[in-house]
C-alpha positions as a Markdown table, in Angstrom:
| # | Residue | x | y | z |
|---|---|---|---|---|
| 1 | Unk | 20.4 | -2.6 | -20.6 |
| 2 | Unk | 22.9 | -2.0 | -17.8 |
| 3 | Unk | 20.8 | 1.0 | -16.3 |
| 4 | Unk | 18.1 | -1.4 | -16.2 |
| 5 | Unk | 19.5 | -3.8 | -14.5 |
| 6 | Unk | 21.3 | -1.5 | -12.2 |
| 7 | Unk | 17.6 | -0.1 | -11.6 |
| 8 | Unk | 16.2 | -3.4 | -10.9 |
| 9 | Unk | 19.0 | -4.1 | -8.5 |
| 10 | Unk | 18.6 | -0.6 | -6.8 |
| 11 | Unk | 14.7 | -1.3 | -5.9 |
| 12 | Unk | 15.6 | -5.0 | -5.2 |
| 13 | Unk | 17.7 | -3.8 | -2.3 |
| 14 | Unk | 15.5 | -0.9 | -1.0 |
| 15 | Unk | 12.6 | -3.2 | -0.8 |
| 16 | Unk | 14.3 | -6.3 | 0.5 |
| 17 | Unk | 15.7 | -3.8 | 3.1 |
| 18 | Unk | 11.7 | -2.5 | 4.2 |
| 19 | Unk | 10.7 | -6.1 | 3.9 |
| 20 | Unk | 13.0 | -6.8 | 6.4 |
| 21 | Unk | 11.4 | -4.0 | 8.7 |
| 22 | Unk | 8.0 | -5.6 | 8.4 |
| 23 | Unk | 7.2 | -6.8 | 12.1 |
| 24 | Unk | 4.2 | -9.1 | 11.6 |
| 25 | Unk | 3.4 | -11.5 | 8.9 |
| 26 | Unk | -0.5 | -10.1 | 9.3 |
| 27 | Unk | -0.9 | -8.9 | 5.9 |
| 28 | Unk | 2.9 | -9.3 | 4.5 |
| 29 | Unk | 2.5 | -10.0 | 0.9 |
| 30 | Unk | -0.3 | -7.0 | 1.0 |
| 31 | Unk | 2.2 | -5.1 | 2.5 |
| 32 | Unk | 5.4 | -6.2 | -0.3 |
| 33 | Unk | 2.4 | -5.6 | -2.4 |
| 34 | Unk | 2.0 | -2.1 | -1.6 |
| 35 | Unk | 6.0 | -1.3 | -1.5 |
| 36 | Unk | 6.7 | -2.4 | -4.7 |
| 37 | Unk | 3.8 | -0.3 | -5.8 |
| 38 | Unk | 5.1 | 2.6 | -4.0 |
| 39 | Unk | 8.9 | 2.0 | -5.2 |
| 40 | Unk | 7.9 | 1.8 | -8.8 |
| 41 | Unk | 5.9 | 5.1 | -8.6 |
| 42 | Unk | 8.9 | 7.0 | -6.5 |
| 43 | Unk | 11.7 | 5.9 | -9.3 |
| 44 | Unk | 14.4 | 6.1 | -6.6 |
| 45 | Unk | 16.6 | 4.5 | -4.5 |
| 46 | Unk | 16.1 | 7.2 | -1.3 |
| 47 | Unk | 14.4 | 5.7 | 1.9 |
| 48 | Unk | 13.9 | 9.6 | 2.9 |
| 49 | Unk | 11.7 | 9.7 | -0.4 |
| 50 | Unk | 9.5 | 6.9 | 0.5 |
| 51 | Unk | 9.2 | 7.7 | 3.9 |
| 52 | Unk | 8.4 | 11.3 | 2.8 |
| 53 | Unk | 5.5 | 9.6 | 0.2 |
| 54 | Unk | 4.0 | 7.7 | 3.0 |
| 55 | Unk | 3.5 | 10.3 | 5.1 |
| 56 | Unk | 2.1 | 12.4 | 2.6 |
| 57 | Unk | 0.0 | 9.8 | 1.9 |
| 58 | Unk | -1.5 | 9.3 | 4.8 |
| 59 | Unk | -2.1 | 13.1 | 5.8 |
| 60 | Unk | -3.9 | 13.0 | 2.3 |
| 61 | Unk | -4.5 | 9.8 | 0.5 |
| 62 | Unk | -6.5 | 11.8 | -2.9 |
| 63 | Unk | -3.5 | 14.2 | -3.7 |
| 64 | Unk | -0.7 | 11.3 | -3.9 |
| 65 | Unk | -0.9 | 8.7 | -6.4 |
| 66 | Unk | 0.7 | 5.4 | -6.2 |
| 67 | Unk | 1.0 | 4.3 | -10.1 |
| 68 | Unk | -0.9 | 1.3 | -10.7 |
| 69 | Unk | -3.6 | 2.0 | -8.0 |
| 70 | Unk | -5.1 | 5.4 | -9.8 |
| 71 | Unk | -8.0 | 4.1 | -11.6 |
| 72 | Unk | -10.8 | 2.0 | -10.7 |
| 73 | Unk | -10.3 | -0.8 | -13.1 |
| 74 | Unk | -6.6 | -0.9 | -11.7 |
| 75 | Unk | -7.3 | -1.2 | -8.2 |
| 76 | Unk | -10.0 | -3.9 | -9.1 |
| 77 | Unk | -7.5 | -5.6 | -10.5 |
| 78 | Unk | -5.3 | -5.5 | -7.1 |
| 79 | Unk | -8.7 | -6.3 | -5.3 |
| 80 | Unk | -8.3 | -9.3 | -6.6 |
| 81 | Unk | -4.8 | -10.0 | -6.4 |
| 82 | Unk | -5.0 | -9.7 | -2.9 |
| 83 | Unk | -9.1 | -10.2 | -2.1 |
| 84 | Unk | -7.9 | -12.5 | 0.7 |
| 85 | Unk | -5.7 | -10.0 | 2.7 |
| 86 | Unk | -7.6 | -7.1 | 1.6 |
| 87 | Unk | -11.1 | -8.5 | 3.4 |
| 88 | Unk | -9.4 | -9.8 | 6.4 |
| 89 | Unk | -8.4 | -6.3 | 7.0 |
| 90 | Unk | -11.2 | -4.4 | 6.1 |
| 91 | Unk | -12.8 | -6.2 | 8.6 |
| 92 | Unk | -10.1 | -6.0 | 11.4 |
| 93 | Unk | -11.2 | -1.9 | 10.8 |
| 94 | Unk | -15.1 | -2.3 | 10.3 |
| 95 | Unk | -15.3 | -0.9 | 7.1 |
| 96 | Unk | -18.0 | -4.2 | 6.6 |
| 97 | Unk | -20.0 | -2.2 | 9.1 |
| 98 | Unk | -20.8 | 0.4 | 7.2 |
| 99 | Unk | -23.3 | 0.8 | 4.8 |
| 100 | Unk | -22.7 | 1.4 | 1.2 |
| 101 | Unk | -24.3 | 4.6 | 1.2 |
| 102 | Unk | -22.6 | 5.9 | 4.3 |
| 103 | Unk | -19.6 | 5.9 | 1.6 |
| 104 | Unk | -21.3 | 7.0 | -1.4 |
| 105 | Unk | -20.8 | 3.7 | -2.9 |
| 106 | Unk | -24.3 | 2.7 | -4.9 |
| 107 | Unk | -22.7 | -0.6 | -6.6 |
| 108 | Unk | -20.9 | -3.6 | -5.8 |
| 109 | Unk | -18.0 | -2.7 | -8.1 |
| 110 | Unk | -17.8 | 0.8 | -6.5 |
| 111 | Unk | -17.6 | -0.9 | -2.9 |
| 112 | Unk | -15.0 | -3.1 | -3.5 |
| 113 | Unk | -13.2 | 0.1 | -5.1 |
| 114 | Unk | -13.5 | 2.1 | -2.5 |
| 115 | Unk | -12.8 | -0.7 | 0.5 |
| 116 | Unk | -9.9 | -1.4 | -1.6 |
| 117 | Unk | -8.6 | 2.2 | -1.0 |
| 118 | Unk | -9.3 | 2.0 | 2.5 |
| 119 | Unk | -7.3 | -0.8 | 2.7 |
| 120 | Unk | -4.6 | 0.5 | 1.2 |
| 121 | Unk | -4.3 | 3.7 | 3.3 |
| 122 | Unk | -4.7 | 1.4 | 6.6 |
| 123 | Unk | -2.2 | -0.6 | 5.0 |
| 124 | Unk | 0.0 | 1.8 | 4.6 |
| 125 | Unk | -0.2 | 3.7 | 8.0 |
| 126 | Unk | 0.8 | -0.1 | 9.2 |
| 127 | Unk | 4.0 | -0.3 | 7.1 |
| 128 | Unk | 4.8 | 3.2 | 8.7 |
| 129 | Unk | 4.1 | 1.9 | 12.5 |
| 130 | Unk | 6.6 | -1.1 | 11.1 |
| 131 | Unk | 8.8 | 1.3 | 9.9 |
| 132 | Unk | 9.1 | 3.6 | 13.1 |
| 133 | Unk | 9.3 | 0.9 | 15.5 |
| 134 | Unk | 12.3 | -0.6 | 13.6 |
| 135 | Unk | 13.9 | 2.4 | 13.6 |
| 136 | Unk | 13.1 | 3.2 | 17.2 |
| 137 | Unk | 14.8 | -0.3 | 18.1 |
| 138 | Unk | 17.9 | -0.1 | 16.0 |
């Protein structure tokens, strides 16, 4: 019981402390969204580690895995927790532009899935740019 609370309390303070780094309000909760994600998949406390992960990520988005966001059904699923945030910035990037089979997408379901990813990684490289100009101004 204590470990978990001493857990919950270690990732309590390693978000809060990239929330606060968050420049804009563009996007926030899809950004929390995203950390918390990320912080539950990492299982540490180490700022270095998630930093290391979002690079990573970015320079290859199919070789790391952020648990929860794996399969289809389970990015659906954050799609729609976040369908409001998620289409504003898909089409701030004009991934709307683009026709489905341009992305090998043949479905509506798939299309969703695979803007959803997009969003993500774009989402991402933004909580990066946050994270580097904080850092550049501290």
């Amino acid at each position: 019981m204590k470990i978990k609370n001493y857990w919950r309390f270690i990732n309590e303070s390693l978000k809060s402390d990239l929330e606060s780094k968050l420049k804009s309000d563009q996007n926030k909760d899809l950004k929390v969204g995203i950390i918390e994600k990320i912080i539950k998949s990492l299982k540490t406390e180490e700022k270095k580690v998630f930093d290391e992960f979002v690079d990573a990520f970015i320079k290859d988005s199919s070789k790391n895995k952020i648990q929860g966001l794996i399969n289809d059904s389970d990015i659906y699923e954050f799609y729609l927790s976040y369908r409001n945030e998620i289409d504003s910035l898909l089409s701030e990037i004009n991934f709307y532009e683009e026709e489905p089979s341009e992305i090998n997408s043949f479905s509506l379901y798939d299309y969703l899935v695979k803007g959803t990813q997009r969003a993500i990684k774009e989402c991402i490289m933004r909580i990066k740019e946050d994270m580097d100009s904080s850092e550049t101004t501290s």
